[in-house]
N, C-alpha and C positions, 0 to 999 in steps of 0.2 A: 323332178323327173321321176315318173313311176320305174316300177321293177322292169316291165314289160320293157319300157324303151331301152332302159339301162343296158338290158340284155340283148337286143336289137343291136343297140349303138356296139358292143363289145365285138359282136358275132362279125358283124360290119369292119371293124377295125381288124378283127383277124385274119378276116382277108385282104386285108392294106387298100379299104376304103380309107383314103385321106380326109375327106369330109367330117366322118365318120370317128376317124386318130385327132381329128381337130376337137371335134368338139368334147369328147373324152377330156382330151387336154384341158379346155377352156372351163368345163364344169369341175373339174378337179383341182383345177391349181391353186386359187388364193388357199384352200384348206392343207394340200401338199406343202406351202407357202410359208403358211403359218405352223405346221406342226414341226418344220425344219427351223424355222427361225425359233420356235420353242426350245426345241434342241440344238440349238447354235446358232447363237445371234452375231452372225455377221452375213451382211448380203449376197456377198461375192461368194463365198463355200453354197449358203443355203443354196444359192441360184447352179453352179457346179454339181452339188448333192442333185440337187432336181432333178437336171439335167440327165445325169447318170440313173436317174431313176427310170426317170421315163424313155429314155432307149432301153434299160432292159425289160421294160412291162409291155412297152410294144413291142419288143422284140422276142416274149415269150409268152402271147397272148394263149398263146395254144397249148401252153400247162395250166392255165386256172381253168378247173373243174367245173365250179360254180357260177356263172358270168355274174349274177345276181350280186355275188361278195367281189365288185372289181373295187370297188373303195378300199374298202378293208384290208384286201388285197396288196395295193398298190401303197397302202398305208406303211407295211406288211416292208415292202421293197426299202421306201424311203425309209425307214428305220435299218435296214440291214446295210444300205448305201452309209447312210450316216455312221455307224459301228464301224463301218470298214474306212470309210475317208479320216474317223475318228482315230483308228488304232494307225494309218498311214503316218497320219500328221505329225508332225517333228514337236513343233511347238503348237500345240491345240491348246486353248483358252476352252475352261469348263464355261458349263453354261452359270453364267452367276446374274443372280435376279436385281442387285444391289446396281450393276451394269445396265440394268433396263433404263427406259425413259421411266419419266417419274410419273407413270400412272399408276395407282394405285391397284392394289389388290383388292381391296375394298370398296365397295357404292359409298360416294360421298353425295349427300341429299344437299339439294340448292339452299337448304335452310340453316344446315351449319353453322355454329358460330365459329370465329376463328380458334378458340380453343379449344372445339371438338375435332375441327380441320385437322389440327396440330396435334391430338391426340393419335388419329387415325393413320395420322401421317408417322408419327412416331409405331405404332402397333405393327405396322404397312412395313417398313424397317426391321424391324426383327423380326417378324414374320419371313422377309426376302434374305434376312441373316443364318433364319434355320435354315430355310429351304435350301442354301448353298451352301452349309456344314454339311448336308446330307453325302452318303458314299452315293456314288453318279447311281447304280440302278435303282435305289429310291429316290436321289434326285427326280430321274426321266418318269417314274410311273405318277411322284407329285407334279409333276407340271402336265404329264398326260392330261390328267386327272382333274385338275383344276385348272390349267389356261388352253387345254385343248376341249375341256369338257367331255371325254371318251370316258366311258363305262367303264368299270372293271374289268370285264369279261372282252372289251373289245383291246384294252391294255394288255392284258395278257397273249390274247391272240398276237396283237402286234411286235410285242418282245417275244413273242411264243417262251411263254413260261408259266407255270400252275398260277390260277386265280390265287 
């Protein structure tokens, strides 16, 4: 979707085009989806977090400035939802990578032997052993950053905190 539409679709939704809150929805969510489950792998909260997201984004369409930055934006929300369902939570489980499914971190090529597999696989392991020593807000900017794929400068915006 170009800028143009993007910004169309928002203006639309600000005035509680439904069509309009849909489709917003629908193009945003696997990555609202995934950058929640990054930050907390469990489905039930993620899909709660969401939730609570996306009522306050449509429901304050009319403070973002920029329609162009509604991504970033709404990036923006689901992060500060997540902070605050986080500091709620009685017994909240950090996000810990050792917990994931056993895909790796690493490209493993079809050509592998199985001791290079086993290698990678072992590397793959302490790699997800540091990353959950880590204190939670270098935690969150490394999983940003590598399983979200987000910029620097788009991380920062999103914690709103200095590059």
């Amino acid at each position: 979707m170009d800028r143009i539409q993007l910004i169309q679709l928002v203006e639309q939704a600000e005035e509680n085009n439904q069509k309009a809150i849909e489709e917003l929805y629908r193009m945003t969510y696997s990555v609202m989806y995934s950058l929640t489950m990054t930050l907390y792998e469990n489905h039930s909260d993620a899909e709660d977090i969401l939730q609570e997201s996306y009522i306050r984004a449509f429901s304050k369409l009319d403070t973002l400035a920029e329609k162009a930055a509604f991504i970033n934006w709404l990036r923006k929300i689901v992060v500060n939802v997540w902070r605050n369902y986080h500091s709620r939570k009685i017994t909240m489980p950090e996000v810990n990578l050792s917990d994931a499914p056993e895909e790796s971190v690493l490209l493993y090529e079809e050509q592998d032997s199985p001791s290079e597999l086993a290698e990678k696989a072992e590397t793959d392991r302490a790699i997800r052993s540091i990353v959950d020593g880590l204190p939670e807000n270098q935690r969150v900017c490394m999983l940003l950053f590598y399983y979200e794929n987000m910029k620097i400068e788009e991380i920062a915006d999103v914690l709103e905190i200095p590059v």
